[in-house]
MARKEKOL-337424 format. One line per field, with one value per residue (C-alpha): residue number from 1; z, y, x. Coordinates in nm, 4 decimals, m for minus. Layout:
N
resi <- c(NUM, ...)
c3 <- c(Z, ...)
c2 <- c(Y, ...)
c1 <- c(X, ...)
//
This chain:
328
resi <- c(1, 2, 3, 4, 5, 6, 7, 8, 9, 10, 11, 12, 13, 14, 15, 16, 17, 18, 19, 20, 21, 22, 23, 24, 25, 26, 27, 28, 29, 30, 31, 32, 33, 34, 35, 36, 37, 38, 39, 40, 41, 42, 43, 44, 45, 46, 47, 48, 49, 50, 51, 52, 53, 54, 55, 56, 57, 58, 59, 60, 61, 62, 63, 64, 65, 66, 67, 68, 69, 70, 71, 72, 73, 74, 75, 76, 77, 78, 79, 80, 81, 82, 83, 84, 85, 86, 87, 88, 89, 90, 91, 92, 93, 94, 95, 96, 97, 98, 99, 100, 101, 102, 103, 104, 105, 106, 107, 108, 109, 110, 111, 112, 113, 114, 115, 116, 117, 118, 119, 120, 121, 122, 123, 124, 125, 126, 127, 128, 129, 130, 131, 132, 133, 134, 135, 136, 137, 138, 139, 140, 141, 142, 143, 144, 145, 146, 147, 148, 149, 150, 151, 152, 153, 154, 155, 156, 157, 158, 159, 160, 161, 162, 163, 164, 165, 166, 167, 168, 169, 170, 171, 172, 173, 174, 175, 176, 177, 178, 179, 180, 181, 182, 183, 184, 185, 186, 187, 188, 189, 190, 191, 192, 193, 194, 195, 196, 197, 198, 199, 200, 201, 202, 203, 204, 205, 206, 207, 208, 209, 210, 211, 212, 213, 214, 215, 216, 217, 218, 219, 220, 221, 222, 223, 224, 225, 226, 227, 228, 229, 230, 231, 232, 233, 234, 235, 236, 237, 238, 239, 240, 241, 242, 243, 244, 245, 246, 247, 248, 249, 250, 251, 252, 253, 254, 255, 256, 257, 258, 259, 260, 261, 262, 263, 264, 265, 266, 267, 268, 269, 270, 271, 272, 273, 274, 275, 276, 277, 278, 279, 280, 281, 282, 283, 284, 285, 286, 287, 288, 289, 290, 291, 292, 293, 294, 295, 296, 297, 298, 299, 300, 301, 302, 303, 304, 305, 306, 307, 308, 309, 310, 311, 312, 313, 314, 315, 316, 317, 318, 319, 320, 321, 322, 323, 324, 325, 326, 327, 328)
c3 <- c(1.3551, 1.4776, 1.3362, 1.3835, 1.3396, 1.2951, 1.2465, 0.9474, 0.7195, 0.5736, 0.9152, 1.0691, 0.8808, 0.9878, 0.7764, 0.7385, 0.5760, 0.3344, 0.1390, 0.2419, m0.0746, m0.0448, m0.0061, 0.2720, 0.4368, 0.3902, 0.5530, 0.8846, 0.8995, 0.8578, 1.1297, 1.3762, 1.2780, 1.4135, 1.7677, 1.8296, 2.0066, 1.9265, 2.1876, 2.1275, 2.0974, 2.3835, 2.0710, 2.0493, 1.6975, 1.6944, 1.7626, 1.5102, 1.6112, 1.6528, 1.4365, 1.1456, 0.9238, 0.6278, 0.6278, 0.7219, 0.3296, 0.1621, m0.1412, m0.1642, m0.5423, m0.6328, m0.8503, m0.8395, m0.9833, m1.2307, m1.0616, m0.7760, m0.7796, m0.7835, m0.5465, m0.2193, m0.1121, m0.0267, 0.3142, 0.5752, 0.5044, 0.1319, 0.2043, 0.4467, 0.2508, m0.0673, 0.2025, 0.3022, m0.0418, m0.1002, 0.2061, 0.1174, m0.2261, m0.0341, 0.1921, m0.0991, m0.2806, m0.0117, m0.0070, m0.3884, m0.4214, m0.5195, m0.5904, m0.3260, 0.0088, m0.1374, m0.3301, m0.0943, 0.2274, 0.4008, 0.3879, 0.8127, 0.7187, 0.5836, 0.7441, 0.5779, 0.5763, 0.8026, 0.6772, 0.7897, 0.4953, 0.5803, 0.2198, m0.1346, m0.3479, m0.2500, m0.5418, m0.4106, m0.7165, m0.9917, m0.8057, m1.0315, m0.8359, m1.1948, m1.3174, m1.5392, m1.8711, m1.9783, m2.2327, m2.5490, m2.4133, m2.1091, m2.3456, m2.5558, m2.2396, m2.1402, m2.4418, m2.4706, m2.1145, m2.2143, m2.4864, m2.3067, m2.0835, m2.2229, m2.1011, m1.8778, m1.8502, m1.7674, m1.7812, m1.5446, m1.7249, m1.7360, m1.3479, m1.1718, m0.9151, m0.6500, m0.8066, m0.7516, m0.4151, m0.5008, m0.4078, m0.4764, m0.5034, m0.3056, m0.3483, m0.3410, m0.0492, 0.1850, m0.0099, 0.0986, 0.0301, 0.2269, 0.4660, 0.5617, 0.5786, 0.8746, 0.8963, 1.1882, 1.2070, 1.3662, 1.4413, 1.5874, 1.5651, 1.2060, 1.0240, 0.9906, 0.9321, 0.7686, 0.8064, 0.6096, 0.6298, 0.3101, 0.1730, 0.4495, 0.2681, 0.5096, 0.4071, 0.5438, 0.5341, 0.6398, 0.8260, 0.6693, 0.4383, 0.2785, m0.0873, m0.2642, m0.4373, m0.7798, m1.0933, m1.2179, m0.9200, m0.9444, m0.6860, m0.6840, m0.3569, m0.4927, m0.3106, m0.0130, 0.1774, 0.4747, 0.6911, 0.9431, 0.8684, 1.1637, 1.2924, 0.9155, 0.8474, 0.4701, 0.2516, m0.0952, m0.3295, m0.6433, m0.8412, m0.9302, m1.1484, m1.4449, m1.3545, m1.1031, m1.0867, m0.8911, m0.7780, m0.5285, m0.4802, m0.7256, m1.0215, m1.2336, m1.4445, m1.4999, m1.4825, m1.5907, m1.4041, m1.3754, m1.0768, m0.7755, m0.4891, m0.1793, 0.1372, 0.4026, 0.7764, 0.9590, 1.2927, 1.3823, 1.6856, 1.9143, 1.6611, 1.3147, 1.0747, 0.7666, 0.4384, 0.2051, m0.1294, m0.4116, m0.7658, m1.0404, m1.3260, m1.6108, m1.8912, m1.7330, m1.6325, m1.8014, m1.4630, m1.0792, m0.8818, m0.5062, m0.3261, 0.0660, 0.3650, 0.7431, 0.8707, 1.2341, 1.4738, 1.5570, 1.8558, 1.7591, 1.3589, 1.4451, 1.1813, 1.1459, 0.9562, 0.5807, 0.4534, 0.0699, m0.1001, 0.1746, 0.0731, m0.2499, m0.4126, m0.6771, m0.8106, m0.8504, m0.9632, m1.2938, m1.3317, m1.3358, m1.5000, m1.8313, m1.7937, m1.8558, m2.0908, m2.3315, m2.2772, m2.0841)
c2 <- c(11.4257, 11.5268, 11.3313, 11.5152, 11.2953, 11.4349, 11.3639, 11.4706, 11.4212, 11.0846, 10.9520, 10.9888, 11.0469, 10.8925, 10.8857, 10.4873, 10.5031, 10.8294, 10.9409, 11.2525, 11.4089, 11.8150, 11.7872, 11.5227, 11.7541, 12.0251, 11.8386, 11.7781, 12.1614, 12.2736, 12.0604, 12.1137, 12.4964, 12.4785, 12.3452, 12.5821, 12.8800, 13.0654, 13.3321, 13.7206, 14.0249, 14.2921, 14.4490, 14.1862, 14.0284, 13.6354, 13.5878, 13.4067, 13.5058, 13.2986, 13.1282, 12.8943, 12.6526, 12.4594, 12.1343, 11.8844, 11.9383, 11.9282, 11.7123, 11.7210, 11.7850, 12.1413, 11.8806, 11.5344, 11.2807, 11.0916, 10.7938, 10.8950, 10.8472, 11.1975, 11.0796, 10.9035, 10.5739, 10.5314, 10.3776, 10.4871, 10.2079, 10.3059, 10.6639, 10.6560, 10.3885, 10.6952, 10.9429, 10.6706, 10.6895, 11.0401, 11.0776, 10.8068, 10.9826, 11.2673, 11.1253, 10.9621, 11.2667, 11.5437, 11.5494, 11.5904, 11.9086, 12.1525, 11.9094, 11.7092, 11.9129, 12.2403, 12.4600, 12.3798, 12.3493, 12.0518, 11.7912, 11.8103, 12.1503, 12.0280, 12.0593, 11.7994, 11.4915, 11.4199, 11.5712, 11.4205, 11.5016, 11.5686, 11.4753, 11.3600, 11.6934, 12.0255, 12.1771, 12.1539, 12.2891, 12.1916, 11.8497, 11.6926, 11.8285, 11.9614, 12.3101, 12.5011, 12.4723, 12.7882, 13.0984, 13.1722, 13.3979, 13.2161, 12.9595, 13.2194, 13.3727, 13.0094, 12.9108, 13.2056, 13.1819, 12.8580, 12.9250, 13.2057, 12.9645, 12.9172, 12.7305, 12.7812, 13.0577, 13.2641, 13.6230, 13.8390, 13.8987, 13.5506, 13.4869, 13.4405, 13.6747, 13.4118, 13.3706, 13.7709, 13.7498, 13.9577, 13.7456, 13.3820, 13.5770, 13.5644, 13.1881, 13.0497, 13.2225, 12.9711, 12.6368, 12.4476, 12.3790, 12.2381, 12.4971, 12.8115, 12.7841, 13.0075, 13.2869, 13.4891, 13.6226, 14.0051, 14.1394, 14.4955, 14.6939, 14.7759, 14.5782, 14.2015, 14.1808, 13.8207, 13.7812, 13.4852, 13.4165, 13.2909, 13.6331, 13.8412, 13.9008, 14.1309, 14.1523, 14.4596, 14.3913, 14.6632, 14.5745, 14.7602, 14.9323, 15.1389, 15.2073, 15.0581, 15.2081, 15.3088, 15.0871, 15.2395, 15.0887, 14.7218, 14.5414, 14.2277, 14.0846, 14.3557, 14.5322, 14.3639, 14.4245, 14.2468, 14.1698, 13.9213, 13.6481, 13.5257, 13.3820, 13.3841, 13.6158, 13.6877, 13.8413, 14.0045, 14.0506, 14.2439, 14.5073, 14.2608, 14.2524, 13.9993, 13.9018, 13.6394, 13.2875, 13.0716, 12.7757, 12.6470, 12.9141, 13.1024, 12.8769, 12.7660, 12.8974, 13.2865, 13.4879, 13.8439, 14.1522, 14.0635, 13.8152, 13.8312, 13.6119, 13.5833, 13.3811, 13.2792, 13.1701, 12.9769, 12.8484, 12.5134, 12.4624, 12.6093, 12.5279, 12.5009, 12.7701, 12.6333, 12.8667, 12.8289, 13.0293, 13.1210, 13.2361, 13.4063, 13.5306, 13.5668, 13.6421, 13.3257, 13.0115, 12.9628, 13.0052, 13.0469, 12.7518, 12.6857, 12.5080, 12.4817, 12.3005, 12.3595, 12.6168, 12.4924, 12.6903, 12.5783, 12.7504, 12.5788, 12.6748, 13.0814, 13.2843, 13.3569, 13.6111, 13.5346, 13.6972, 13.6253, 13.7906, 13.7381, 13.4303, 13.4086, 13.2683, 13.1375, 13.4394, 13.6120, 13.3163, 13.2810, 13.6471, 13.6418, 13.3214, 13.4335, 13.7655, 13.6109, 13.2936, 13.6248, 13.8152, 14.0700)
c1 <- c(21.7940, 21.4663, 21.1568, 20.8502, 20.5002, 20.1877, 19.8429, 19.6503, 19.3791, 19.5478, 19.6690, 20.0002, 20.3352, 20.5996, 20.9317, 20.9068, 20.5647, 20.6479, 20.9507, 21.1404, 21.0524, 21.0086, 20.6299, 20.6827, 20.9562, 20.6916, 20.3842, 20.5873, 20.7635, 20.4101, 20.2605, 20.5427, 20.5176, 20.1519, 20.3080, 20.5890, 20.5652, 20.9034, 21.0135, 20.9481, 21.2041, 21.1422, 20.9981, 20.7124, 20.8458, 20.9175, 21.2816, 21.4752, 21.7792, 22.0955, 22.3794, 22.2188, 22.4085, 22.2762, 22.5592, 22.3503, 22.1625, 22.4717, 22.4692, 22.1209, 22.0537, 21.8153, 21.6313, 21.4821, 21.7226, 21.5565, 21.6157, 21.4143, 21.0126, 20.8261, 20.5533, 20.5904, 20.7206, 21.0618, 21.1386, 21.3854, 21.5982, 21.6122, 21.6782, 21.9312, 22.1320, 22.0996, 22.2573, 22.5274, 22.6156, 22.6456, 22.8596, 23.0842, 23.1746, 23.1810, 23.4283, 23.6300, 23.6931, 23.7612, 24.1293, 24.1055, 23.9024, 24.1148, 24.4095, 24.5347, 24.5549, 24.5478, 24.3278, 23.9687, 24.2279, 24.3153, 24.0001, 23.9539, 23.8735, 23.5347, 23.1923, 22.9967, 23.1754, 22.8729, 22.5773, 22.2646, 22.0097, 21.6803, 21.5093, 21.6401, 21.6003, 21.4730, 21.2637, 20.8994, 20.7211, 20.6647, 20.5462, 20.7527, 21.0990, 21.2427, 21.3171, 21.0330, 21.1181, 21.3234, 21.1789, 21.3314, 21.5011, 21.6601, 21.7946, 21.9461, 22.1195, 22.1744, 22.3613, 22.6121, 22.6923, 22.7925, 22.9729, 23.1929, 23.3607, 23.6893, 23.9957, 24.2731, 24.4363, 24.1207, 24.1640, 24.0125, 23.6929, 23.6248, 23.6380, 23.3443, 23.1725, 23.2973, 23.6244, 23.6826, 23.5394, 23.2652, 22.9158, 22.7635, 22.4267, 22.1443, 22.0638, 22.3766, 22.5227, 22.3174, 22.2874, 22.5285, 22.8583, 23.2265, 23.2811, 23.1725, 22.7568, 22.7551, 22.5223, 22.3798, 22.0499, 22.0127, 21.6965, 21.5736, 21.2393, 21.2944, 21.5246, 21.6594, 22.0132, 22.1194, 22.4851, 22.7048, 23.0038, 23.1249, 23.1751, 23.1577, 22.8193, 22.5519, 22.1982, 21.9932, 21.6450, 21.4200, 21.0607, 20.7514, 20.5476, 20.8699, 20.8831, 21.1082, 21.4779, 21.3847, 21.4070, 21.6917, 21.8865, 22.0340, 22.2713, 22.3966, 22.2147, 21.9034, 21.6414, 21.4895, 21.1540, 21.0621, 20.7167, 20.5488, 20.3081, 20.2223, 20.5596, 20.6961, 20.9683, 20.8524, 21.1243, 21.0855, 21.3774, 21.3836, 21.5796, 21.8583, 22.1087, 22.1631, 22.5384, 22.4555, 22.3510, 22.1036, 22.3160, 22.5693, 22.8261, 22.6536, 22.6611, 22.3704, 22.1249, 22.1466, 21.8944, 21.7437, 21.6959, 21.3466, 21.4146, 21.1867, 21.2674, 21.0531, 21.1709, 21.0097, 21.1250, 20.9781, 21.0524, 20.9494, 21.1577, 21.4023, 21.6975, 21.5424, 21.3958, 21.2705, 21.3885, 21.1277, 21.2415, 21.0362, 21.1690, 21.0203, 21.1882, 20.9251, 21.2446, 21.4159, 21.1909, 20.8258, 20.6836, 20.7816, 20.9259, 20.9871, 21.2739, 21.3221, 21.5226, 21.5678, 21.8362, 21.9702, 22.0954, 22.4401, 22.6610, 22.9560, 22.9544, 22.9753, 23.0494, 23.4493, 23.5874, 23.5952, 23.9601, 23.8361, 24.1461, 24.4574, 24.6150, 24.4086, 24.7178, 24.5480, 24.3976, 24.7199, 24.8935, 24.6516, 24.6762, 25.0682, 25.0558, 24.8726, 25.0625, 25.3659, 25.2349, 25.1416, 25.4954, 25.3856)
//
């Protein structure tokens, strides 16, 4: 792991002296972002193209566990013993996932049995690492998703967009998860083209000042819009749907068709972008929030065909299954 130190107003931060909370983790993508000069497309664009993979964060919680101080403090010694730990449960319940050797695949399947975190949680703001507090009327849609889970046998109106191969949303298809955080980045004059694996998902993102589809039109993934800042890929997301989540693999919290996402990329070096995601959803959350972590390139992690529904055993087997549990 790369440890960037930098000099500013408050002296120099190095990782001994300051937690890697999200602001910390901010303080030294910013000041590294200052110092990099990423290549250019023959088009005169900075070139963020390449293979990314988010492993290394995985286990790292959305939100600050209340164990963990909101300001700074924690030493290296502290924080890497916290990382030990989440790799060693990690490690301890791999085979199991999915029952033993099946369901998830075989455990040396698994891409983050050595994941080397680069901070404790990722929500930025609120300072405080936590979640806004929800509307009215995000704990109303809150509660009866809740109460529409029901127990095994699901039928196939109760399976998830994941579950029916479909999409883990927008968020969820790069947090990061066992296997499969792959994604390529694309670029040409007009467009960006973010490609994941997990899915087979593909993400057009056109370049410009282009209206917009109209409001009438919602899609899972929604209605993107893309421009430069500078070196900073900035992405703008709305027209959603309200049938997905914001969460690993696409569960969570679920939100309304009022969702607005921006991201922004940011290279800092030769193999890292930093995906800095903001989310506002005035029906959902009392007011926006913002959650980020590096994306590194990684030749060896390209992304393989995802074959979602051959072999997806398990999805016919429940379907048969609570066909014939009913007599049918």
């Amino acid at each position: 792991m790369c440890v960037v130190i930098a000099g500013v107003a408050l002296g120099v931060i190095t990782r001994a002296e300051q937690a890697p909370t999200p602001r910390a983790a901010a303080a030294r993508a910013a000041a590294a972002a200052k110092t990099y000069t990423p290549p250019r497309t023959p088009w005169g664009h900075p070139d963020l193209q390449g293979t990314y993979t988010t492993t290394n964060e995985n286990g790292v919680p959305l939100e600050r566990p209340d164990q963990f101080p909101a300001s700074e403090g924690m030493s290296e010694a502290e924080f890497q013993k916290i990382v030990k730990e989440r790799l060693d449960r990690a490690r301890a319940g791999a085979g199991r996932i999915g029952g033993a050797e099946t369901g998830a695949g075989p455990s040396h399947w698994y891409e983050h049995l050595d994941a080397e975190n680069s901070q404790l949680w990722l929500i930025a703001d609120p300072a405080d690492g936590k979640l806004p507090p929800l509307t009215p009327e995000g704990q109303t849609r809150l509660a009866a998703a809740r109460a529409a889970r029901v127990p095994e046998p699901k039928k196939f109106a109760d399976l998830n967009l994941y579950d029916r191969c479909i999409t883990r949303g927008l968020i969820g298809s790069t947090l990061p998860v066992i296997y499969g955080n792959s994604a390529d980045i694309v670029q040409g004059p007009d467009h960006v083209v973010i490609r994941h694996e997990m899915i087979h998902e593909a993400r057009v993102v056109p370049l410009g000042p282009r209206p917009r589809v109209s409001g009438a039109i919602r899609q899972y993934l929604g209605d993107a819009r893309g421009r430069w800042d500078g070196n900073t890929l900035v992405v703008e997301t709305t027209n959603f749907t309200d049938r997905t989540q914001i969460g690993v693999n696409g569960n969570g919290q679920t939100h309304s068709d009022a969702l607005k996402i921006t991201e922004r990329f940011t290279p800092i070096d030769a193999n890292t972008l930093r995906w800095k995601v903001t989310v506002e959803d005035p029906k959902t959350w009392t007011r926006p929030w913002t959650f980020a972590l590096p994306l590194q390139k990684d030749a060896t992690q390209p992304v393989f065909e995802y074959a979602c529904h051959e072999g997806n055993y398990a999805l016919r087997n429940m379907l048969t299954g609570a066909a014939a549990e009913a007599g049918r």
